[in-house]
C-alpha positions as CSV (number, residue, x, y, z in Angstrom):
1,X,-76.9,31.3,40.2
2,X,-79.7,28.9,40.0
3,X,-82.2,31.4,41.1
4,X,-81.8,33.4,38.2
5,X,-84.0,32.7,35.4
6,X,-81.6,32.7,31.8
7,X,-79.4,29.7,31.5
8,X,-77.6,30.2,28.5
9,X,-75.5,33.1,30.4
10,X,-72.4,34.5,28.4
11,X,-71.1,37.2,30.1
12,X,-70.8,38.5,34.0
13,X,-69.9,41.5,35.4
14,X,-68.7,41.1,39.4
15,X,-67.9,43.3,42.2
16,X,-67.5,43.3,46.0
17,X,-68.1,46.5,46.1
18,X,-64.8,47.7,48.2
19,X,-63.6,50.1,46.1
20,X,-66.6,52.2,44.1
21,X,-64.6,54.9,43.0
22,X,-64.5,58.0,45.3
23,X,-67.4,56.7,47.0
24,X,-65.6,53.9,48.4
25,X,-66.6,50.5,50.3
26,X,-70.2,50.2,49.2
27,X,-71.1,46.5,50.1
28,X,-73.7,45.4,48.5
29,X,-75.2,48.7,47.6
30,X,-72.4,48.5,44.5
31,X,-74.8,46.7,42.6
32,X,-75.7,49.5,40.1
33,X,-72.4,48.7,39.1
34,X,-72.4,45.7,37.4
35,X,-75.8,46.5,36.4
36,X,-74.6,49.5,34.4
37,X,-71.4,47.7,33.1
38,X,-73.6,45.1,31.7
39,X,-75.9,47.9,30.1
40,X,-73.1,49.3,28.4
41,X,-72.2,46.0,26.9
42,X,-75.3,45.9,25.4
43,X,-75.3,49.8,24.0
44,X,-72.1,49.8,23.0
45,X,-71.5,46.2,22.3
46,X,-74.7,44.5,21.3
47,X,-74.4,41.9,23.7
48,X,-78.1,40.4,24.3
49,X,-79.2,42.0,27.8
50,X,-80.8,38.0,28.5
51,X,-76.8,36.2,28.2
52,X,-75.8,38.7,31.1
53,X,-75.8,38.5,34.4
54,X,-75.1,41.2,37.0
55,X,-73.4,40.0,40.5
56,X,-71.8,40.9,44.1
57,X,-70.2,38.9,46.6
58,X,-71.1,40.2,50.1
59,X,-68.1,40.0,52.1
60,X,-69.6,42.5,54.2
61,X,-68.6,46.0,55.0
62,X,-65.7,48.4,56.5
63,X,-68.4,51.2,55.7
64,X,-69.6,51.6,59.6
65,X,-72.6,54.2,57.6
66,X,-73.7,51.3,56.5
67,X,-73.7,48.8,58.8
68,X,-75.6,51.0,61.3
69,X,-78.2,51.6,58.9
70,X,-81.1,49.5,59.2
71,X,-81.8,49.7,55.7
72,X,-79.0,48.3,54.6
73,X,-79.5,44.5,53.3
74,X,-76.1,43.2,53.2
75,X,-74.3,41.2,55.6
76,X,-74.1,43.4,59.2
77,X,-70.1,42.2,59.4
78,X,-67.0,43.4,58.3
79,X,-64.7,42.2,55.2
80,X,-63.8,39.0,55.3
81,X,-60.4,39.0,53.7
82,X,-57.7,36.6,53.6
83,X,-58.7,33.0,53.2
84,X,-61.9,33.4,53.9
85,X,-61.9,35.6,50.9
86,X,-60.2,33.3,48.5
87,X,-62.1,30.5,49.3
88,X,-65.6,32.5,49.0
89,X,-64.1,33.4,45.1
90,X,-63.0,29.6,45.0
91,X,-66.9,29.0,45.3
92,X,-67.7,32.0,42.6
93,X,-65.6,30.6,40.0
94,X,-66.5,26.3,40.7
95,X,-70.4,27.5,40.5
96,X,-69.5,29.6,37.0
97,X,-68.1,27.0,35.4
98,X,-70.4,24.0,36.5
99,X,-73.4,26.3,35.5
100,X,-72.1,28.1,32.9
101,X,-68.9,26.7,31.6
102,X,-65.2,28.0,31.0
103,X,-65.8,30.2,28.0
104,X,-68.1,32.8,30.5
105,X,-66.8,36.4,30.0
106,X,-66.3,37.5,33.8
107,X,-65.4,41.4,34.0
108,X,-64.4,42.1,37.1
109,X,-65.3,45.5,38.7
110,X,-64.5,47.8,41.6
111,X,-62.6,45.7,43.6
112,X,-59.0,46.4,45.5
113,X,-56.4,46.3,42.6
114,X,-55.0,43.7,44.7
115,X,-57.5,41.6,44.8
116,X,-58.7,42.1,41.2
117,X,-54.9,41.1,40.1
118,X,-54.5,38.1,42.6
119,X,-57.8,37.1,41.2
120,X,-56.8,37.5,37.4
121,X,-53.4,35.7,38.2
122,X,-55.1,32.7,39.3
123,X,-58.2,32.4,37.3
124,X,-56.9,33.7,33.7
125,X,-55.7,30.2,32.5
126,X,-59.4,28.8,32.8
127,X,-61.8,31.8,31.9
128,X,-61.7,34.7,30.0
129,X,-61.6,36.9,32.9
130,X,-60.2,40.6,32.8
131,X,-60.4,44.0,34.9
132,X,-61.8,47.2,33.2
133,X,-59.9,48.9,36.0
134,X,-56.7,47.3,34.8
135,X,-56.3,46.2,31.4
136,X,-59.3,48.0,29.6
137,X,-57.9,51.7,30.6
138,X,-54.4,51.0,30.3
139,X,-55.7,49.5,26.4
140,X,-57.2,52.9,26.1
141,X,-54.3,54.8,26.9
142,X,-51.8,52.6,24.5
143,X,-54.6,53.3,21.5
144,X,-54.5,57.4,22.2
145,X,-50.6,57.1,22.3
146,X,-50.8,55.0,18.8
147,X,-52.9,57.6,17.2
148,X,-50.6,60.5,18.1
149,X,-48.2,59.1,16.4
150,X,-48.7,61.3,12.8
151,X,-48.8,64.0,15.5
152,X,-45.7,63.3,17.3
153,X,-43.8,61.1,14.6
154,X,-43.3,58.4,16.9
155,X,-43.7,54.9,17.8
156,X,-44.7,53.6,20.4
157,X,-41.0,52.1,21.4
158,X,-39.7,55.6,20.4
159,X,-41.6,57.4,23.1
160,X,-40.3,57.6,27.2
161,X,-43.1,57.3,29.4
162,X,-43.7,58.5,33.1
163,X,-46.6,57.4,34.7
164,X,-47.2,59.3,38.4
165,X,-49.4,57.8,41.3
166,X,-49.5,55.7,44.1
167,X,-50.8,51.8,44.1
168,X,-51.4,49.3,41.5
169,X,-53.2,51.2,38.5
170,X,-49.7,52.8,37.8
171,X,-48.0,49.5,37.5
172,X,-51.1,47.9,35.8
173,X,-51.0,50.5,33.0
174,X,-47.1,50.4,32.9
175,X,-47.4,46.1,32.6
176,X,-49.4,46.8,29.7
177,X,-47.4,49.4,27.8
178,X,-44.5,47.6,28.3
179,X,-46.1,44.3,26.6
180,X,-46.9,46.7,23.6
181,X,-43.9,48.1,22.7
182,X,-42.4,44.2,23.0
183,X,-44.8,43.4,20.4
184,X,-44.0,45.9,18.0
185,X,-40.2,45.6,18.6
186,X,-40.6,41.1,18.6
187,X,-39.3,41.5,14.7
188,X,-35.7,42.6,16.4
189,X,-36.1,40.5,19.3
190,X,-37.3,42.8,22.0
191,X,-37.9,41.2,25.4
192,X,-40.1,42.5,27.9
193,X,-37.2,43.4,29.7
194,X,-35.8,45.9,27.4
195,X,-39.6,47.3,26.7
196,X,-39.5,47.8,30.7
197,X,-36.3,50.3,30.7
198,X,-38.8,52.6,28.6
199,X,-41.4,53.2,31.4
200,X,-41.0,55.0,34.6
201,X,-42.6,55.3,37.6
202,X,-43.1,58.2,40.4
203,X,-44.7,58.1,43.7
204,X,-45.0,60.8,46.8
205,X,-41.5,60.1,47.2
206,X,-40.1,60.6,43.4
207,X,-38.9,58.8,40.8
208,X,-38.7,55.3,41.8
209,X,-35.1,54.0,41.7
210,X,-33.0,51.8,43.8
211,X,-30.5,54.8,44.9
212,X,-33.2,56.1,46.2
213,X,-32.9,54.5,49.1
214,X,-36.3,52.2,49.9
215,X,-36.2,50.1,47.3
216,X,-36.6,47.0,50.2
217,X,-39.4,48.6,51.0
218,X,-41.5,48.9,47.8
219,X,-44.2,47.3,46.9
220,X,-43.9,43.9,44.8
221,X,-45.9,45.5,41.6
222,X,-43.2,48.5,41.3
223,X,-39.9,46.3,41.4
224,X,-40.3,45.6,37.6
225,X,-40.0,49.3,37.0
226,X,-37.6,50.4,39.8
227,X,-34.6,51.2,37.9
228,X,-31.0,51.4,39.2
229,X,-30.8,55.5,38.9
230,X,-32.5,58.2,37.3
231,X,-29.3,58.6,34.9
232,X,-25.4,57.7,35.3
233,X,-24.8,61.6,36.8
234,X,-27.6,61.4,39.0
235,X,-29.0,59.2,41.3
236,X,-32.7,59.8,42.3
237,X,-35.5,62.1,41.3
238,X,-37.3,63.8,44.3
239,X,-40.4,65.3,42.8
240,X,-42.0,65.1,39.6
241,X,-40.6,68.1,38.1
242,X,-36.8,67.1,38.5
243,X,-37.6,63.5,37.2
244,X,-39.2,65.2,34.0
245,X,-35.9,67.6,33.9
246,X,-33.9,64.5,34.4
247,X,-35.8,61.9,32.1
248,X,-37.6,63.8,29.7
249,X,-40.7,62.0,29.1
250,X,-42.9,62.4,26.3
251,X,-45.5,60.7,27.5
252,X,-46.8,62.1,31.1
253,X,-49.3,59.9,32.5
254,X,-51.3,60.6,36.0
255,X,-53.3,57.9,37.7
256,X,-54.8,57.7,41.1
257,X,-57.8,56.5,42.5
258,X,-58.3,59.4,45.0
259,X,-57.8,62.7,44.6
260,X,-54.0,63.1,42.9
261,X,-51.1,64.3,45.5
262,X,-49.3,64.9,42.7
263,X,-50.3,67.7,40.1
264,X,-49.1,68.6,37.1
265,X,-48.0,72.2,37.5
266,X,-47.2,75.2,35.2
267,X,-43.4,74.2,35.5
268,X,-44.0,70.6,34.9
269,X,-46.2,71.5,31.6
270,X,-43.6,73.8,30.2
271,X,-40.8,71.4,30.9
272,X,-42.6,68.5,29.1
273,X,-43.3,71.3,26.0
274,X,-39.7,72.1,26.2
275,X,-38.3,68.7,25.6
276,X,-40.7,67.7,23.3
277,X,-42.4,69.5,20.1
278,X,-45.5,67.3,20.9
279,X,-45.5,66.4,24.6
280,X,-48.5,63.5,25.3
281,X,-50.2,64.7,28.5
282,X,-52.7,62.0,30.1
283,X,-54.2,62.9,33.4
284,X,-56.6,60.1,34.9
285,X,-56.8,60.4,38.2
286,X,-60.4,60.0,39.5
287,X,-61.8,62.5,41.5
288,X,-60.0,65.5,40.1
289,X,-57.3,65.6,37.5
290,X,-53.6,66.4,37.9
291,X,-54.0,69.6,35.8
292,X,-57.0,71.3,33.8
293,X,-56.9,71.1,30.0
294,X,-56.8,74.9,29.4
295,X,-53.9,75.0,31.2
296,X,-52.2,72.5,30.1
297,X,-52.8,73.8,26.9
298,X,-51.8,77.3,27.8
299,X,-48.5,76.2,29.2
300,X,-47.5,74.3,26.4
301,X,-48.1,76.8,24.0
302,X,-50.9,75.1,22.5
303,X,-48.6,71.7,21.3
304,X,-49.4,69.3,23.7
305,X,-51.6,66.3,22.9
306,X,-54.2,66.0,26.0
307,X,-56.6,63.3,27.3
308,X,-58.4,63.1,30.6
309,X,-61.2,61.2,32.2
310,X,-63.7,64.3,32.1
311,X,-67.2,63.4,30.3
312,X,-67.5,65.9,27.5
313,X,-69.7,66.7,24.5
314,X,-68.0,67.2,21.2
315,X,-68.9,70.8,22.1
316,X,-66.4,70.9,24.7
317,X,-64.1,72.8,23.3
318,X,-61.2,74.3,25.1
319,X,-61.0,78.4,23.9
320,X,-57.4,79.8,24.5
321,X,-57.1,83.1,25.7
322,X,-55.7,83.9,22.0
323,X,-58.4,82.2,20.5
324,X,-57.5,78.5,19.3
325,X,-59.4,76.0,19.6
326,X,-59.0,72.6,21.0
327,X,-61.0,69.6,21.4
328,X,-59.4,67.8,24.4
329,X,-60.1,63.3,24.2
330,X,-61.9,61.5,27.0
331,X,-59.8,58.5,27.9
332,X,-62.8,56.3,28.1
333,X,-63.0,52.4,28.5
334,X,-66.3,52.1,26.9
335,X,-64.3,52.5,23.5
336,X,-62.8,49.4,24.5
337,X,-64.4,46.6,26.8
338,X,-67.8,46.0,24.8
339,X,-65.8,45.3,21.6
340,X,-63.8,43.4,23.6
341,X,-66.5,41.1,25.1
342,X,-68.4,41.1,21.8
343,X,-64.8,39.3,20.4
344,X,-64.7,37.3,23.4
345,X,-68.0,36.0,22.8
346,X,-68.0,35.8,19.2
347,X,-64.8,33.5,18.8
348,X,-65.6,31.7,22.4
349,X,-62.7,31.8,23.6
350,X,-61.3,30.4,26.4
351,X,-58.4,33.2,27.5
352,X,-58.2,36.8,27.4
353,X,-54.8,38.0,27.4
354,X,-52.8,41.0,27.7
355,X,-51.9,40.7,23.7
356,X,-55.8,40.5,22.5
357,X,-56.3,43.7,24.3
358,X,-53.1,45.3,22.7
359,X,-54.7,44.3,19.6
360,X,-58.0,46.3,20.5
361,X,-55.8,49.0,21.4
362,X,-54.0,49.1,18.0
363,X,-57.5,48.4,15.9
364,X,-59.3,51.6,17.9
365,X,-56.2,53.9,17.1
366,X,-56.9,52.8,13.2
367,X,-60.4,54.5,13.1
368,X,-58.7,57.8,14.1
369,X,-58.9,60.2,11.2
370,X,-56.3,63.2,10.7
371,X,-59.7,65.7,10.9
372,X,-59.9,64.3,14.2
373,X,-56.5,64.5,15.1
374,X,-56.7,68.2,13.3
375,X,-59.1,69.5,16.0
376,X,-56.7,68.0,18.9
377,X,-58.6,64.3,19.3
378,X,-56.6,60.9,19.8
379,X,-59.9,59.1,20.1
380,X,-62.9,58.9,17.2
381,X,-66.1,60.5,18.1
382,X,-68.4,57.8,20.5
383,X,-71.1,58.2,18.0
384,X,-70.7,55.2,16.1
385,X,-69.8,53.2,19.2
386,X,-71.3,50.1,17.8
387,X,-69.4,49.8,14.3
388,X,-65.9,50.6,16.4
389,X,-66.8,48.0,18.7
390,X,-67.5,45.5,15.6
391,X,-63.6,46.5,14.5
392,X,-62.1,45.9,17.8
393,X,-64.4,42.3,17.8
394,X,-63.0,41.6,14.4
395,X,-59.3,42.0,16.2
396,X,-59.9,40.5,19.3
397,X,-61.6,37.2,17.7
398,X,-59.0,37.0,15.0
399,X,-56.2,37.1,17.7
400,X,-58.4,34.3,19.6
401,X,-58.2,32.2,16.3
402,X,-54.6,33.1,15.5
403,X,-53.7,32.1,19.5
404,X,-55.7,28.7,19.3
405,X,-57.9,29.7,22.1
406,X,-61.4,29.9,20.1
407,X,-63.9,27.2,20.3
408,X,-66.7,28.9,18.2
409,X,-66.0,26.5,15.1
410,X,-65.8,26.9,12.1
411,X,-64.5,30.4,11.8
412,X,-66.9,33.1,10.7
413,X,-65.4,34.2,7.4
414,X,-66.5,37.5,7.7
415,X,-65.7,38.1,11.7
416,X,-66.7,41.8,11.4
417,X,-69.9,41.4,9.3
418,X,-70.4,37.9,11.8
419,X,-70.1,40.4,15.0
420,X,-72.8,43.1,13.3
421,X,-75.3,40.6,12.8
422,X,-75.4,39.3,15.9
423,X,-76.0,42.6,17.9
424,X,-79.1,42.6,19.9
425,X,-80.9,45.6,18.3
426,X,-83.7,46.5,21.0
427,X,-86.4,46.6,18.8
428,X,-90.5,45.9,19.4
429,X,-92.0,43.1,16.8
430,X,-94.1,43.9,14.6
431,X,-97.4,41.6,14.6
432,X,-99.2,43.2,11.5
């Protein structure tokens, strides 16, 4: 860290590169992705390019491609893991904070969910630290849900959700969730235990639930969700479409990491449109999505509310075969991480919770207009990406202030106008 040349450093982006998408265990080859993280801060955020700092940990490779090649620069060994592991991220986060201080945004990227939330569990009472993986697109996903609600006439506490995939991102997205619908029911004296019998969960086995027979064999992130049955006349759930028969979820969620073993079919679709007028259909598995938007359109008669991962112009409409049209959302996290840093940095403050980025959540679904819900969106155009990230600043710092967790004193009166101005606008001087 000493051999880089800017001291006043505000903001990091790290990966070991282990899990880079569908690509896999990059080593250090993963460092485009920091890099490009960072560079998104900046576009979308207006976070000065010279207070971040783009970095990998080589713990070497499992990718045996790349250890053979001789042109690749990292470490010729495999992952260390284990100890060896913790005590090399020990190191990371004694040289941040001698260097740089405890008020360092550090964004953690493309690392083993497990890792990333051992990491966040230790470290999250003395920095600001936070997974895009993790709590930016499960932030994403609570503001879509908010916005729907003129669509579906719902809250978020009134809704049922099922969330389908194997390994952490399920549970990370269901932790969150669960947090927001504690918050808006705190004024009857919701716990997170109540908010928890709302959210579901379904792996290549079924519906997870303790008659189901394994439930001594799950992992630790799913016991929070693993409910005693499916309902009092029946036990366990199977497949997806019998849990949805059984449950009737409004809210269908997909996440996987690798291509989905679990798809949502024509009979799934209709079964979701059948129990609800308004069915919220989210798949976000990365490569490859549970089900195509056409169809889920088609099979729902046109009434379903869709978001995906796919990258698409606001040209990208979806054309039924009886001529509607539809504009399905892109569940993307760069609505939601630069505002988030820019708040982070603009109130310095020392935590980032789960509660500042329900906050983001609920201040992106404001700026979704009823012409953009018209047309089938739960998320405003990206266009003016940098006046939503000043709103979801404003939030984030005020929930800093409110929380007693900001040390940029005194208080900006103005914390939206206060996050504008300081944008780094990459612009060249003018000498005449």
């Amino acid at each position: 860290m000493k051999n880089w040349p800017e001291r006043r450093i505000k903001a990091i982006c790290v990966t070991d590169g282990e899990r880079v998408g569908h690509l896999g265990d990059l080593g250090v080859q993963s460092v485009g992705v920091p890099v490009s993280k960072l560079a998104l801060y900046t576009a979308c955020g207006g976070i000065p390019p010279s207070v971040c700092l783009p970095m990998v940990l080589d713990c070497g490779t499992d990718n045996q491609e790349l250890l053979d090649s001789p042109f690749y620069v990292g470490l010729k060994q495999k992952r260390v893991r284990g100890l060896e592991y913790q005590e090399l991220l020990d190191e990371f986060f004694n040289a941040v904070q001698r260097r740089f201080g405890n008020t360092v945004l550090i964004h953690l990227e493309d690392m083993q969910y497990e890792n990333m939330s051992k990491t966040m569990a230790q470290y999250s009472g003395n920095f600001p630290v936070f997974s895009d993986d993790i709590q930016g697109l499960a932030a994403v996903v609570i503001a879509g849900i908010l916005a729907a609600g003129p669509l579906t006439s719902k809250k978020l506490a009134d809704h049922t959700f099922l969330i389908a995939g194997e390994g952490r991102a399920a549970t990370s997205i269901a932790s969150i969730i669960a947090a927001a619908i504690a918050r808006e029911r705190r004024h009857v004296n919701e716990t997170i235990l109540d908010a928890r019998k709302r959210v579901w969960l379904l792996d290549s086995k079924g519906l997870v639930v303790r008659s189901r027979g394994d439930a001594d064999e799950l992992d630790d992130h799913k016991l929070p969700y693993c409910h005693r049955q499916a309902t009092p006349e029946k036990q366990s759930c199977p497949d997806l479409l019998d849990a949805v028969r059984t449950i009737k979820p409004s809210v269908l969620i997909g996440i996987s990491s690798m291509p989905p073993t679990i798809t949502f079919d024509e009979d799934v679709c209709q079964e979701m449109g059948a129990n609800n007028q308004r069915p919220i259909i989210m798949p976000l598995s990365q490569p490859g999505a549970e089900v195509k938007p056409k169809d889920a359109y088609t099979w729902t008669d046109g009434r379903c509310i869709f978001a995906d991962r796919d990258t698409r112009t606001d040209s990208g409409d979806v054309i039924l075969d009886d001529g509607r049209h539809f504009h399905p959302s892109t569940c993307e996290t760069a609505y939601l991480f630069p505002g988030v840093g820019l708040g982070t940095l603009l109130s310095r403050s020392t935590k980032l919770r789960d509660d500042m980025f329900i906050v983001a959540a609920e201040a992106l679904a404001k700026l979704v207009t009823d012409e953009d819900r018209a047309r089938g969106a739960i998320y405003p155009p990206i266009g003016p990406i940098r006046d939503i990230s000043a709103h979801i600043a404003k939030a984030v710092a005020q929930k800093a202030y409110d929380a007693g967790l900001a040390t940029e004193q005194p208080k900006p009166s103005d914390l939206q106008t206060a996050a504008l101005q300081n944008m780094y606008e990459p612009e060249y001087r003018n000498y005449r």
